[in-house]
C-alpha positions as CSV (number, residue, x, y, z in Angstrom):
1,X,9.1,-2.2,26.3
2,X,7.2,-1.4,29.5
3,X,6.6,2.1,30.4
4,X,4.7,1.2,33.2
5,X,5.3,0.4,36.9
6,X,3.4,-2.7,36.7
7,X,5.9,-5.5,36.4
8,X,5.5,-8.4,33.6
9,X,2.8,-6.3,31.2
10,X,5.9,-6.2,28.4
11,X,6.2,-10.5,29.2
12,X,3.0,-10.8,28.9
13,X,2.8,-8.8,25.5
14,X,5.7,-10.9,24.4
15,X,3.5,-13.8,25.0
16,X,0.7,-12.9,22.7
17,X,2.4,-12.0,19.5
18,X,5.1,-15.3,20.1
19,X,1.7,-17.0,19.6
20,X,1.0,-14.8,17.0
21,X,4.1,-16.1,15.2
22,X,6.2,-12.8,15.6
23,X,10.0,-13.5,15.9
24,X,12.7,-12.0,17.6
25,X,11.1,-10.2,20.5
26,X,13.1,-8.7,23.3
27,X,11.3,-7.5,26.3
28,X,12.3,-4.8,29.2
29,X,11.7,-1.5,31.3
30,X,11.2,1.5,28.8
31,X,13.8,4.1,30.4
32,X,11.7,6.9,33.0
33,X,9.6,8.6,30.7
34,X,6.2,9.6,30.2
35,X,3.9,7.0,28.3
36,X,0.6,7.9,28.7
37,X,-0.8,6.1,25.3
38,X,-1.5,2.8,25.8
39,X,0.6,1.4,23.0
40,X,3.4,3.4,21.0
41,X,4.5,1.8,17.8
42,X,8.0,2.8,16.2
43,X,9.4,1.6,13.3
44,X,12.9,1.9,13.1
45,X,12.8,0.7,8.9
46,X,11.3,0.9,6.3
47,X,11.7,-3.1,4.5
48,X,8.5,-4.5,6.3
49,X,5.6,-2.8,5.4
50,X,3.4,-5.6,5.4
51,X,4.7,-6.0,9.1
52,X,4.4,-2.7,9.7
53,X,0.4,-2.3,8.6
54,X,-0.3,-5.4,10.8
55,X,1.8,-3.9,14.2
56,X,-0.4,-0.7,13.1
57,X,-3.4,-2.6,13.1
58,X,-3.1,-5.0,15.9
59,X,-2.1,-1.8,18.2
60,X,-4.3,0.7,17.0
61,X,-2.2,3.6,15.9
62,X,0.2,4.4,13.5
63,X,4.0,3.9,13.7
64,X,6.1,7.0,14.9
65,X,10.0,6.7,13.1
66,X,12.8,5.6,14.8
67,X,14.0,9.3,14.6
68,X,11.2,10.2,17.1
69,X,11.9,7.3,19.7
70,X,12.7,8.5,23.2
71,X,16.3,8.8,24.2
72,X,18.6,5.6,25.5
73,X,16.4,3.1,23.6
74,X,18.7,1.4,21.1
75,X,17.6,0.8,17.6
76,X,17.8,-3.1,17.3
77,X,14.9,-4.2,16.0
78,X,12.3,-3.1,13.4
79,X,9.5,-2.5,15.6
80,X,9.5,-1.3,19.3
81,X,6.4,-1.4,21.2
82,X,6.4,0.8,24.6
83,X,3.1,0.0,26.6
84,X,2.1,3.1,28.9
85,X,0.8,3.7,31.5
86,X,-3.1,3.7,30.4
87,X,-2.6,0.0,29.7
88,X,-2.1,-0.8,33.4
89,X,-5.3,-0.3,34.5
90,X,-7.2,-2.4,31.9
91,X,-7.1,-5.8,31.4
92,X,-8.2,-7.2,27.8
């Protein structure tokens, strides 16, 4: 999800881990919050751990639980991603 008010950074994340061969990936705005790390990883169970350590990995932090994700984001997947704000202002 993009917490950001740069458009497309959430498309283009989708991008990299479709060629990454992750499945199932949904993209949009993060509701108004305040995402100041550059990646937030949730997961929302606990059946893919291998998935989990390589999210954890890849991002750089560890996974929050679904019981700590901010309000009005559904829990349809196993893994949300909100990218904040600090990730606007670099480019990798």
């Amino acid at each position: 999800l993009n917490g950001t008010d740069t458009a497309g950074i959430a498309s283009a994340e989708e991008t990299t881990l479709e060629q990454e061969d992750y499945q199932n990936i949904y993209t949009d705005d993060a509701p108004d919050g305040n995402y100041t790390n550059k990646y937030t990883l949730y997961a929302t169970t606990d059946n893919a751990p291998n998935s989990k350590k390589l999210l954890e990995e890849k991002y750089g932090t560890t996974a929050k639980s679904a019981d700590e994700l901010p309000a009005l984001i559904p829990i349809n997947y196993d893994f949300i991603i909100i990218i904040g704000e600090d990730s606007s202002t670099t480019t990798e």
